[in-house]
C-alpha positions in Angstrom: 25.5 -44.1 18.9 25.8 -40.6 18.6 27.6 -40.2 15.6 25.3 -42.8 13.8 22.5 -40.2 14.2 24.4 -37.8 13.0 25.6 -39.8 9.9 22.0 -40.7 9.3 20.6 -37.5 9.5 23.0 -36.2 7.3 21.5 -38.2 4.1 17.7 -36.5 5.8 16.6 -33.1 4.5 14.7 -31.4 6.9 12.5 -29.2 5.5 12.7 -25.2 6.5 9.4 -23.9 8.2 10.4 -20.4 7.5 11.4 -20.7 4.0 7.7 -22.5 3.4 6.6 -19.9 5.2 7.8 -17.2 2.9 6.6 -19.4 -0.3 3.0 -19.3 1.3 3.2 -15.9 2.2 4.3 -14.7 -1.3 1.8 -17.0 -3.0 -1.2 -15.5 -1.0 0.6 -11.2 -2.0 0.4 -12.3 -5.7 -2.9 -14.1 -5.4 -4.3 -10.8 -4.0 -2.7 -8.5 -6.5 -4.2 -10.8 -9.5 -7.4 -10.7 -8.2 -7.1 -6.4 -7.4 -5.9 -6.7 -11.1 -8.4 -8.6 -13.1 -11.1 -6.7 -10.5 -11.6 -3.5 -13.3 -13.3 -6.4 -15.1 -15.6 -7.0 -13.0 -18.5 -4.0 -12.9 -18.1 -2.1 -9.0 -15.8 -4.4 -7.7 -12.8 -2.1 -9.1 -13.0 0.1 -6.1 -10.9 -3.4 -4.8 -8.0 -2.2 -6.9 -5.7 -0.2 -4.6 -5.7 -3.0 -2.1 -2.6 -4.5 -4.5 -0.3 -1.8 -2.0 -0.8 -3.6 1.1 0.3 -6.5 -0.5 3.3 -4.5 -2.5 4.2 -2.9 0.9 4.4 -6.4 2.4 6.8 -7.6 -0.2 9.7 -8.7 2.3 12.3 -8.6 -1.1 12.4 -7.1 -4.5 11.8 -10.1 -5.7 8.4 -10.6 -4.5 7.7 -6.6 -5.1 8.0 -7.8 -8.6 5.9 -10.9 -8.6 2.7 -8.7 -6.8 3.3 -5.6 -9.5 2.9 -8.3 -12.6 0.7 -10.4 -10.7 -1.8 -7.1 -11.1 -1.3 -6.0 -14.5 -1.5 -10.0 -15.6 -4.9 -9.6 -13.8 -6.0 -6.7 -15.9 -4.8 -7.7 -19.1 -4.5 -11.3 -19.6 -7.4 -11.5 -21.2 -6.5 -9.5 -24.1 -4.1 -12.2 -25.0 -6.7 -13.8 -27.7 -7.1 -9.6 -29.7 -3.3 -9.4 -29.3 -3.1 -12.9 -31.0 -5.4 -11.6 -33.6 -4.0 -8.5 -33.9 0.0 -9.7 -35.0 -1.3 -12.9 -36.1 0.3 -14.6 -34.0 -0.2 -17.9 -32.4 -1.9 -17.5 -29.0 0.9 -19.3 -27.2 3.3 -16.0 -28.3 0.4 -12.9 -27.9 0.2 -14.3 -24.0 4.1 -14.3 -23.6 4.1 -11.0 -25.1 1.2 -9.7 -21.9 3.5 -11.5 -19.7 6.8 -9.9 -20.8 5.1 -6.1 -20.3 3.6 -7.6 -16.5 7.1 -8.4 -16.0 8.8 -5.0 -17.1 5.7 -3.0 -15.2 6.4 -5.4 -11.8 9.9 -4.5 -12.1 9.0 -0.8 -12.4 6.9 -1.6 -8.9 10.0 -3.7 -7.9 12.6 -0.4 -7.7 10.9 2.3 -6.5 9.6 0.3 -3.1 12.7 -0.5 -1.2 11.5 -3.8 1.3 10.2 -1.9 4.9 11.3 1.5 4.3 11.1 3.9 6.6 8.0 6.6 6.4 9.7 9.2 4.4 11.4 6.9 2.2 8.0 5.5 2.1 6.3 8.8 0.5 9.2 9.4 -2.1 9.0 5.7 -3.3 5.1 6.0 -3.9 5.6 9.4 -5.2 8.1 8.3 -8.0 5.7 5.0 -8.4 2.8 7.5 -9.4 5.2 9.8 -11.4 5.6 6.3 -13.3 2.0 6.8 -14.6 2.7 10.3 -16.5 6.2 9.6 -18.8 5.5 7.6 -21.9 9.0 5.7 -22.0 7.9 3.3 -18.7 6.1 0.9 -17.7 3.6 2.7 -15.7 2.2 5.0 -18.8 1.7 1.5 -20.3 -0.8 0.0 -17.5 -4.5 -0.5 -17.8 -6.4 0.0 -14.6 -3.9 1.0 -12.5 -4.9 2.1 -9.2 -5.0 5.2 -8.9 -8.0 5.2 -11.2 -9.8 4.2 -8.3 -9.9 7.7 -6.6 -13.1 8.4 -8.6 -14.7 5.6 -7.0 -12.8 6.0 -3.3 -13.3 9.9 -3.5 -16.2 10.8 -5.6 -16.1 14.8 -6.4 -12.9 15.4 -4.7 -10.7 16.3 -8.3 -7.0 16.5 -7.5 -7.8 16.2 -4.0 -8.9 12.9 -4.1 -6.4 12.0 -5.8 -3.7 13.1 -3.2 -6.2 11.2 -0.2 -5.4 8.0 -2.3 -1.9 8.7 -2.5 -1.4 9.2 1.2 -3.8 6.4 2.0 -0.9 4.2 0.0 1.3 5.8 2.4 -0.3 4.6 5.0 -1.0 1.0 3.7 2.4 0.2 4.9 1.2 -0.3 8.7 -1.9 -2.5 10.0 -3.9 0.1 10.8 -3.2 2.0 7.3 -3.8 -1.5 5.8 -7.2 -1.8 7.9 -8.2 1.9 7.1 -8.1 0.9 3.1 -9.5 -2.1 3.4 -12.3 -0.2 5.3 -12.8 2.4 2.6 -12.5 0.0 0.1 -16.1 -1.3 1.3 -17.4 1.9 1.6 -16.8 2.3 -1.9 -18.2 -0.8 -3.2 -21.4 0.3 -1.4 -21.6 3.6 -2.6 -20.9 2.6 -6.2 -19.8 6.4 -7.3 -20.5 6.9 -10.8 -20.3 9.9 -13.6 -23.6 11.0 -14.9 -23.9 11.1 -18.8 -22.8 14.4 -21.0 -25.9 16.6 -21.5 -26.5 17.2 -25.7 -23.6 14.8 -26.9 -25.2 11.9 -28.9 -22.5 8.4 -28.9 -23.1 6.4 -31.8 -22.1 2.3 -31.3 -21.8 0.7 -34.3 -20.9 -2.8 -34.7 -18.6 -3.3 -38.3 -15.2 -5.7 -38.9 -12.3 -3.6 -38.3 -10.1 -3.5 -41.6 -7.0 -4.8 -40.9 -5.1 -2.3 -43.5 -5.2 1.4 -43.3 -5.6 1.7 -47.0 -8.2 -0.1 -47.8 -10.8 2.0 -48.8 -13.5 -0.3 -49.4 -13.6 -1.5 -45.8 -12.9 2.0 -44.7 -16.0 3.4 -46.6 -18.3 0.6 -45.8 -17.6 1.2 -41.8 -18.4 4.6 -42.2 -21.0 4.6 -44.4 -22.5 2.3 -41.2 -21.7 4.8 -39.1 -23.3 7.5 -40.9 -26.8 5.6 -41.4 -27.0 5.1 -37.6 -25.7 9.2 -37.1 -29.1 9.8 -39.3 -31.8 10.0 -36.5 -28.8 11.8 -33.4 -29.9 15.3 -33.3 -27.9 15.8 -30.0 -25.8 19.4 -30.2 -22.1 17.2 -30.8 -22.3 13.9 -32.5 -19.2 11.7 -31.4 -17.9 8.5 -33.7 -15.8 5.7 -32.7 -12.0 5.5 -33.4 -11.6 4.4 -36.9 -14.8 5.2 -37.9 -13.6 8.1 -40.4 -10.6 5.3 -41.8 -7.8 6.7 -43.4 -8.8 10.5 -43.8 -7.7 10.7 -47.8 -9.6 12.9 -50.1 -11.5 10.4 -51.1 -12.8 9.9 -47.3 -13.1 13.5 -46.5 -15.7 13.5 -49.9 -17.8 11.1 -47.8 -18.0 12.7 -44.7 -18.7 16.3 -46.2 -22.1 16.7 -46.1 -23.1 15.4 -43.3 -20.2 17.6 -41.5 -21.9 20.4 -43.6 -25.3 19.7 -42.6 -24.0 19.8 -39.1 -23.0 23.0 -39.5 -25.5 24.4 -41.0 -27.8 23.3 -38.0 -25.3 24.7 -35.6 -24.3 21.7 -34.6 -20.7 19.6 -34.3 -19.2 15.8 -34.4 -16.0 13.8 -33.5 -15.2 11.3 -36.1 -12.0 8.9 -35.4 -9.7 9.0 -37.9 -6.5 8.2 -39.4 -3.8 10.4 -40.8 -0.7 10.0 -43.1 1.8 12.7 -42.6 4.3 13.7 -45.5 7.5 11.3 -43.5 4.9 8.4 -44.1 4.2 8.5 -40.1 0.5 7.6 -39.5 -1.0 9.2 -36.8 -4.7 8.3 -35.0 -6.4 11.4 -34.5 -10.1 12.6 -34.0 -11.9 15.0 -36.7 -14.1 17.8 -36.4 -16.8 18.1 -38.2 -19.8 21.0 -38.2 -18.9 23.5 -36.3 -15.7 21.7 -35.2 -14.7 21.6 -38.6 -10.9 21.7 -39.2 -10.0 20.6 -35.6 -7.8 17.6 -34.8 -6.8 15.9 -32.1 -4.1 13.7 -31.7 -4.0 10.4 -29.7 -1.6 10.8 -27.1 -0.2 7.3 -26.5 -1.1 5.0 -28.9 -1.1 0.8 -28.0 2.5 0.3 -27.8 4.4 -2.4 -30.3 0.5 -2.6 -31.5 0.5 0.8 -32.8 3.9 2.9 -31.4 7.2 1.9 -32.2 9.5 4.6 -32.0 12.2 2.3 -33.0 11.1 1.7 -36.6 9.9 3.8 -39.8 6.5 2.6 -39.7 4.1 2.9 -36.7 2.1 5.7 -35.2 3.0 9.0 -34.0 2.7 9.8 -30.1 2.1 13.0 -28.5 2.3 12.5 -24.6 2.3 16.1 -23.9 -0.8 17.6 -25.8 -4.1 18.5 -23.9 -6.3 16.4 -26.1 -8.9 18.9 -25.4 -11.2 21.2 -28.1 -14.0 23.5 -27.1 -17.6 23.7 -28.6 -20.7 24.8 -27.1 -19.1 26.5 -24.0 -17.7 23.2 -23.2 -14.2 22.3 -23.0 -14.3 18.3 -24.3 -11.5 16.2 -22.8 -10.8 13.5 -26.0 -9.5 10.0 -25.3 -9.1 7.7 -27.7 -9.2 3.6 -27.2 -7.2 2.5 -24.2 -6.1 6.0 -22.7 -9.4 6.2 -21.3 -8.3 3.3 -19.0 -4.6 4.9 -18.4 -3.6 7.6 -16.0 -1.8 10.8 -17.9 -4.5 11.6 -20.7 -7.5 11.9 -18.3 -5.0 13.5 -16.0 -3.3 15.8 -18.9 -7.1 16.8 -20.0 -8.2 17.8 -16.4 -5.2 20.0 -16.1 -5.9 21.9 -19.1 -9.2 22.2 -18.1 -11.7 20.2 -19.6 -15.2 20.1 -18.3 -16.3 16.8 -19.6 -14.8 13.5 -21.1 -15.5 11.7 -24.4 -13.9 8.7 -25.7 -13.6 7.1 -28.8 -12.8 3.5 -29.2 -12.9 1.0 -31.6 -13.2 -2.4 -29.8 -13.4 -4.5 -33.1 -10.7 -6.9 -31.7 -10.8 -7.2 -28.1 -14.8 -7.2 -27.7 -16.2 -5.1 -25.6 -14.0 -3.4 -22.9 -15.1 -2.9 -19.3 -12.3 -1.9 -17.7 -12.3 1.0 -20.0 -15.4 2.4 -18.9 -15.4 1.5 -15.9 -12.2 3.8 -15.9 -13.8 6.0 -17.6 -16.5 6.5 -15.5 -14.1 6.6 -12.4 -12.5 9.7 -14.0 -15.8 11.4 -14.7 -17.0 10.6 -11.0 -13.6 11.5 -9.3 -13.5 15.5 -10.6 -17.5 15.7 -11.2 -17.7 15.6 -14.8 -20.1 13.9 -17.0 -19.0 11.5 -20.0 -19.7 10.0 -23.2 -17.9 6.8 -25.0 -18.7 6.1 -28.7 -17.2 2.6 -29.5 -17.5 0.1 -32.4 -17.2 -3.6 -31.1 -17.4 -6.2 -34.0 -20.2 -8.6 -32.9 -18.5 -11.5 -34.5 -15.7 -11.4 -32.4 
């Protein structure tokens, strides 16, 4: 009798309440790092963001560490699958594998660095090299909108670099229940308070609203967009007048014709503007920068890390120029201005670079024409400006047919 129940239970599989466990259990981490994720879309409900570490830090393999690190940055970008689709011309079956492949690469990044129950010091070198992530351009981490530690604006309002280093530790800390309870805790707090930057004194943003040319050399798109943007520019009398991305086109002669006498009449008035802008150097590298005009007249900043594949691609001839390390800051008026341009308002090392070199406020210039309007970016924004006290002004162009 005996070995008839064994025969028969041989052909039964019986399933494995731990290993259903683990599936549940690894379903609800990534389930709460997509919602932390697609939470910078979603007004104050960013301050949720850092919360994705107590699920990282309960990641029992490497595996799963990797599953919770995409599961977030498929939350915050998934839904620029349709401008990415747009942008290559692709159909949108390919633009969302491509925001899957980077979630992947960036949840591997998260996947290395955070060995599975580490011990405490371990613990504070793995989040230390997970933040260094954020500042070289070569990895993942420089390449991720609304990562968390944009949140210590809205955690730590006022607190600069310190604030910073609370959130860090606070990470640290996630690891145990009471570190996990402590965040959670503060994470309310935040949402309450609703921390926010207040808006630069005498700078004037102008919005416009024009189709995004799709070539860099076509000057008849390039000069109705900023013939637009000037006719809006004509009743701003704010001391620095700041442009969208793009807005200047490709800065050719012809261009620079256009935009000279407003940038003289600026002057003349003691005034200044920011104009986006985009170069051709003499290798046939294109670079985005931002113009001065007025009394900024002859500046130019450079963006620091432009959208990779999109716009950098250091592995071909054609692309745009990056420049992690410059400040991206110009001063006018007794103010030290901060410049991002498009998503690095929404990244880590600009804002960071910027504060360090000791700008006193933040402007960004973006040029939304294919994504629609962007919150995460400033809602990041803002979280910078509230985090080390600074007011800020975004100038963006979204293309209402979109």
């Amino acid at each position: 009798m005996d070995l008839l129940v064994a025969n028969a239970t041989s052909f039964v599989r019986v399933p494995n309440p731990a290993a259903s466990h683990r599936a549940v259990r690894c379903a609800v981490l990534v389930a709460l790092a997509a919602v932390c994720g697609a939470s910078w879309s979603w007004g104050r409900a960013c301050a949720i963001s850092p919360l994705v570490v107590v699920a990282w830090w309960r990641a029992q393999t490497r595996v799963e560490a990797l599953l919770v690190g995409a599961a977030y940055q498929l939350g915050a970008t998934l839904n620029l699958a349709t401008a990415a689709s747009l942008w290559f011309e692709v159909p949108f079956v390919v633009a969302a594998a491509l925001i899957v492949g980077v979630a992947v690469v960036v949840g591997a990044c998260w996947a290395v660095v955070v060995p599975a129950r580490c011990s405490a010091m371990s613990a504070i070198g793995a989040v230390l090299l997970w933040a260094t992530l954020t500042v070289a351009p070569i990895v993942a981490g420089a390449c991720m909108v609304g990562h968390p530690l944009i949140a210590a604006g809205l955690w730590c309002p006022g607190a600069g670099w310190l604030g910073l280093a609370v959130l860090l530790g606070l990470i640290v800390l996630a690891r145990t229940r009471v570190g996990a309870c402590t965040m959670a805790a503060w994470c309310f707090v935040a949402i309450v308070v609703n921390a926010r930057s207040h808006t630069a004194a005498g700078i004037g943003a102008i919005n416009t609203a024009s189709k995004p040319a799709r070539d860099e050399f076509d000057f008849m798109t390039h000069y109705s967009v900023a013939r637009a943007a000037l006719d809006v520019a004509e009743l701003e009398r704010a001391k620095l007048v700041v442009f969208p991305e793009s807005a200047g086109g490709t800065w050719t002669a012809p261009m620079r014709e256009l935009w000279a006498p407003y940038s003289a009449r600026l002057k003349h008035e003691g005034r200044a503007g920011l104009v986006g802008a985009v170069l051709q150097r003499t290798d046939g590298r294109l670079e985005n920068v931002v113009v001065g005009l007025g009394e900024l007249d002859g500046e130019v900043v450079s963006q620091r890390l432009p959208i990779p594949v999109a716009m950098w691609r250091p592995w071909a001839d054609e692309g745009f120029v990056a420049r992690p390390w410059d400040a991206g800051v110009v001063a006018v008026n007794d103010e030290r201005l901060g410049v991002l341009v498009c998503w690095e308002g929404a990244l880590v090392w600009p804002a960071l670079r910027s504060m360090a070199a000791g700008a006193t406020s933040l402007v960004l210039l973006a040029n939304h024409g294919w994504t629609g309007p962007r919150a995460e970016t400033r809602r990041a924004l803002e979280a910078w400006g509230a985090l080390f006290n600074v007011p800020v002004a975004m100038a963006e162009n979204v293309w209402r047919e979109q």
